[in-house]
C-alpha positions, -999 to 999 in steps of 0.1 A, spaced: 0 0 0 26 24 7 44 20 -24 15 25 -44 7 54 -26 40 69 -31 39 63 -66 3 85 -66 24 111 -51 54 114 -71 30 108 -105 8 139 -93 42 158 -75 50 155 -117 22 165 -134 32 198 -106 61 202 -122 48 201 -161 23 227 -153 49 248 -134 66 250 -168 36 257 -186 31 287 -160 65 298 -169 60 295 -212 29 308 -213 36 338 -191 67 343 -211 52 335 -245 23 368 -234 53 389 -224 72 381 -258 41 384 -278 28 419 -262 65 431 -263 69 428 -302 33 443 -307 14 408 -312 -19 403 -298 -15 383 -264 -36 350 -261 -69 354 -239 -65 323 -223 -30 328 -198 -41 342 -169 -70 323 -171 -54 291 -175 -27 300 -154 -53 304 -124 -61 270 -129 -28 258 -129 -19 273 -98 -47 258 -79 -34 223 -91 0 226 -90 -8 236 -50 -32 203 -44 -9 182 -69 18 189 -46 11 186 -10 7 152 -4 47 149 -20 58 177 -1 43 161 33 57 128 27 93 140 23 88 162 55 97 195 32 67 212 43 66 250 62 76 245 101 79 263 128 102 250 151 109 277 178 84 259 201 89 223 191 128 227 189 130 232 226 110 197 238 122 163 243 125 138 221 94 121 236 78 151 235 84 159 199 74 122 193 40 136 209 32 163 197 38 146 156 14 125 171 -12 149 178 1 167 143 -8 135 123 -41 130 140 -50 164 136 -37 170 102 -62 137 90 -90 147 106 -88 181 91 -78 168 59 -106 146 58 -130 171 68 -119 193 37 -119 168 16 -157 157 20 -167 197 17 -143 198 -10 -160 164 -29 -193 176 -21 -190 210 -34 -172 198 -64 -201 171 -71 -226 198 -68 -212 222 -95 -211 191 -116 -246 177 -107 -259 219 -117 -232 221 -149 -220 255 -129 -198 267 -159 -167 292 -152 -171 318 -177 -141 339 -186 -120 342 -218 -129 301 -221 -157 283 -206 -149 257 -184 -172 237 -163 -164 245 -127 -161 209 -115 -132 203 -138 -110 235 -119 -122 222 -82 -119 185 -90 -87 187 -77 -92 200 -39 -110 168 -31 -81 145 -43 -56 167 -28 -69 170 2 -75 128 3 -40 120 -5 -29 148 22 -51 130 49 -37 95 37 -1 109 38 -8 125 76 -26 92 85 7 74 75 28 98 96 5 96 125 12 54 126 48 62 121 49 79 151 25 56 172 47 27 162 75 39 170 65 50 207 48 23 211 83 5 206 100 30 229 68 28 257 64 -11 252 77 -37 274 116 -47 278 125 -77 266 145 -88 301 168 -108 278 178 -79 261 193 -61 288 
């Protein structure tokens, strides 16, 4: 299971990637074509919306797993070891509930603009559900990748909290 759910993650961690470099042509590509007095496409910043909002929920889950995420460690830098192992704990268990949480609003919202064909219209119409498909996968792969963190952890004290072995010593 966890292989396969790494290889979700580094698939959708790519497809981040591609459409961080469509970001980057396409802006360009506007910039060039405005600059030598060519009409610049309707479609970038449009598009380029869109691409942000995925390349965010594409990329969490990856980030999370390789523990690359934003942290603040003036408070947690100062506890124990055991504490730290405690308060990831509570992190994990936290982080999946909310994840979870968001992720049902997320799918339910997302089914409804679908269910009513909500359309976005700008320079391109584009049914809505197709931009916010992506929050309710994101946030599901996020809440599977804290859920994995949060048994990390619970295994691991629960190998440091759980009986000796008096052969071992």
């Amino acid at each position: 299971m966890d292989k396969w759910i790494q290889t979700v993650l580094n698939w959708m961690a790519a497809l981040a990637a591609i459409l961080l470099i469509f970001i980057v042509f396409s802006i360009s590509y506007s910039i060039l074509s405005r600059t030598i007095g060519l009409p610049s496409p309707v479609w970038v910043v449009q598009f380029n919306e869109y691409a942000l909002l995925w390349v965010t929920f594409l990329g969490t889950g990856w980030v999370l797993a390789r523990d690359k995420h934003v942290s603040i460690d003036l408070l947690t830098g100062r506890f124990s070891q055991k504490n730290k192992s405690y308060f990831r704990l509570f992190h994990g268990f936290l982080g999946t509930v909310i994840c979870l949480i968001l992720f049902w609003y997320g799918f339910w919202t997302t089914f409804g603009q679908f269910k009513r064909n909500v359309v976005d219209v700008q320079a391109i119409d584009v049914p809505k559900y197709l931009i916010l498909m992506v929050i309710p996968i994101g946030f599901f792969l996020l809440a599977i990748q804290f859920a994995r963190q949060f048994w990390g952890v619970l295994k691991t004290l629960g190998r440091a909290l759980g009986p000796k072995n008096p052969e071992q010593e």
